[in-house]
C-alpha positions as CSV (number, residue, x, y, z in Angstrom):
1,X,43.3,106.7,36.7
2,X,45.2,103.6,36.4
3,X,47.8,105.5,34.1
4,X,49.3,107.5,36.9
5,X,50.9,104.5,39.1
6,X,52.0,102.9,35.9
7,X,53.9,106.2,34.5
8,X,56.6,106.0,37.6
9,X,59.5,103.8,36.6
10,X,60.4,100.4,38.8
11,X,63.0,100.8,41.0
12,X,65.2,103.5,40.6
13,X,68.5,101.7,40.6
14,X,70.3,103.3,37.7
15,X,70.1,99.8,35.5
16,X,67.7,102.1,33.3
17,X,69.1,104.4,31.5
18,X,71.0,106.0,34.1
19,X,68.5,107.4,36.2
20,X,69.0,107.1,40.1
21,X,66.9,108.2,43.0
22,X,69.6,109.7,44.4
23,X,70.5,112.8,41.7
24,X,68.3,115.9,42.4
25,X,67.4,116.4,38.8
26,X,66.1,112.8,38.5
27,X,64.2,113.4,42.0
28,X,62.6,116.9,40.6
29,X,61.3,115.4,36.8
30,X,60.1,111.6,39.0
31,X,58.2,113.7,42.0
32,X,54.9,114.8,40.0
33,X,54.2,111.1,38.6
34,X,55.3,109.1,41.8
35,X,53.0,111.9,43.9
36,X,50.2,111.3,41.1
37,X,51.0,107.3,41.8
38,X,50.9,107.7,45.6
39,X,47.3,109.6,46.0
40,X,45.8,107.1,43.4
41,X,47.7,104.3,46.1
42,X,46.0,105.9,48.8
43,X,42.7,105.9,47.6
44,X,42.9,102.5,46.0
45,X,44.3,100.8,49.1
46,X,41.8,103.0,51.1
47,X,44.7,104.5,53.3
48,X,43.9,106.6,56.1
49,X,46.0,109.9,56.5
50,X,48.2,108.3,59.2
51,X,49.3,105.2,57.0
52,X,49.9,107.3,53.8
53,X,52.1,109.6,55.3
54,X,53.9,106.5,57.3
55,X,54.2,104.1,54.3
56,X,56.6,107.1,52.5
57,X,58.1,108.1,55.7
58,X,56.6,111.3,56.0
59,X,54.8,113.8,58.3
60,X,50.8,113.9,58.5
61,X,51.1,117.6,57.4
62,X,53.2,116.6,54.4
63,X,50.9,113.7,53.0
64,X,48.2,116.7,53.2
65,X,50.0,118.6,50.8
66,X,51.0,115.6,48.8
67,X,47.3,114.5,48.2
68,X,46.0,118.2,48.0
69,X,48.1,118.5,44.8
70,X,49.8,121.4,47.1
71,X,53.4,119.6,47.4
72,X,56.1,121.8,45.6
73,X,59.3,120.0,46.9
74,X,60.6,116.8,45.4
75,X,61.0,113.5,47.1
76,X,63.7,112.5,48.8
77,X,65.7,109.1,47.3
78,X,63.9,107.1,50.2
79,X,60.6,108.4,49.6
80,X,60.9,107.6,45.9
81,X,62.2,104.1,47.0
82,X,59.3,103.8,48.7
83,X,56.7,105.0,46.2
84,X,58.6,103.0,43.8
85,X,58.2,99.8,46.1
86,X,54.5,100.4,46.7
87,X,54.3,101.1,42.7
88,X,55.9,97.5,41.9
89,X,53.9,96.0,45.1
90,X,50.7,97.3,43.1
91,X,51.4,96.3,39.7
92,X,52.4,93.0,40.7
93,X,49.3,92.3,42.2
94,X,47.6,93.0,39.2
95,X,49.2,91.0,37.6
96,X,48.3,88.5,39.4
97,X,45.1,88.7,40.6
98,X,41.8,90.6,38.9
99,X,41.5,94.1,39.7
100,X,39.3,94.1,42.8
101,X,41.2,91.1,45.2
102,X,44.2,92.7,44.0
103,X,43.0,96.2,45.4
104,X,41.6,94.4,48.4
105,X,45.0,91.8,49.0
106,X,47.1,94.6,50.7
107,X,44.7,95.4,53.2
108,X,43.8,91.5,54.4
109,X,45.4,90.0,57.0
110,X,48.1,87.5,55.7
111,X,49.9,84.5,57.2
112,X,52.6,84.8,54.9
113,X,55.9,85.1,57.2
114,X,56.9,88.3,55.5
115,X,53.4,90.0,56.8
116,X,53.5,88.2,60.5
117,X,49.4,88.0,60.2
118,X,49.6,91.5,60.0
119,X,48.0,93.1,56.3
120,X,50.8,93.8,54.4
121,X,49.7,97.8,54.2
122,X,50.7,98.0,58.1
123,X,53.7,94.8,57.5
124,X,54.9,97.8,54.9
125,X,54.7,100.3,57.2
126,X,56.1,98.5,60.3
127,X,58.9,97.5,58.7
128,X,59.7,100.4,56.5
129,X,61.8,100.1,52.9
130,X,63.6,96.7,54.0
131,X,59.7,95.1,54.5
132,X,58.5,96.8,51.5
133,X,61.5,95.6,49.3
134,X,60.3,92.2,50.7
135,X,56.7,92.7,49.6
136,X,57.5,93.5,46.1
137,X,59.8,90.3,45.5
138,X,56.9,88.4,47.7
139,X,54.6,89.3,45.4
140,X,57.0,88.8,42.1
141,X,57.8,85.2,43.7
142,X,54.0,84.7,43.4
143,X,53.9,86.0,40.0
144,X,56.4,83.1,39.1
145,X,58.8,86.0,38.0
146,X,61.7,84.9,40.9
């Protein structure tokens, strides 16, 4: 199940390739993978409703459709830069750690300044794409790769 967070590209910032978040043709072909990548999220970080549909900046009523498989719309370039942050957040982690702390580590309360003691799940969600930006280069710092 692994295979469908590590099918969405990094980061979206053109450096690739070409692609961007912000073209709606790259938005339409990325949506299915980065919506396959955000259930398998969800259930891996054990996300309530609430904080899946915050962490992507979305309604309740929209994550429903999103983890139903019922979501026909593509992403918009923020909730892609999200996914994609939570994506890079995730793979870094396993990187680093074996897979169960690193499937546990977003959920625990962390001292780190970045995560103010909070988990940084609801750090993330708090502080939107600027904090999530922050926890993927926290966790690439860690990783020795900053």
């Amino acid at each position: 199940m692994r295979a469908a967070i590590q099918d969405l590209p990094g980061d979206g910032a053109g450096g690739r390739g070409g692609q961007t978040f912000a073209r709606a043709a790259d938005r339409a072909r990325l949506t299915p993978a980065a919506a396959a990548a955000l259930r398998r999220l969800a259930e891996v970080w054990h996300l309530s409703r609430e904080e899946a549909a915050h962490l992507i900046g979305a309604s309740e009523s929209t994550w429903d459709r999103i983890r139903d498989g019922a979501w026909r719309q593509s992403f918009s370039q923020d909730q892609l830069t999200r996914i994609s942050a939570a994506v890079g957040v995730f793979k870094g982690l396993h990187l680093l750690f074996a897979d169960a702390m690193a499937d546990r580590w977003p959920r625990l309360p962390n001292r780190a300044p970045v995560f103010g003691a909070k988990s940084p799940v609801e750090a993330m969600i708090e502080g939107g794409i600027p904090r999530m930006l922050e926890t993927r280069q926290y966790i690439d710092a860690l990783r020795g790769g900053l």
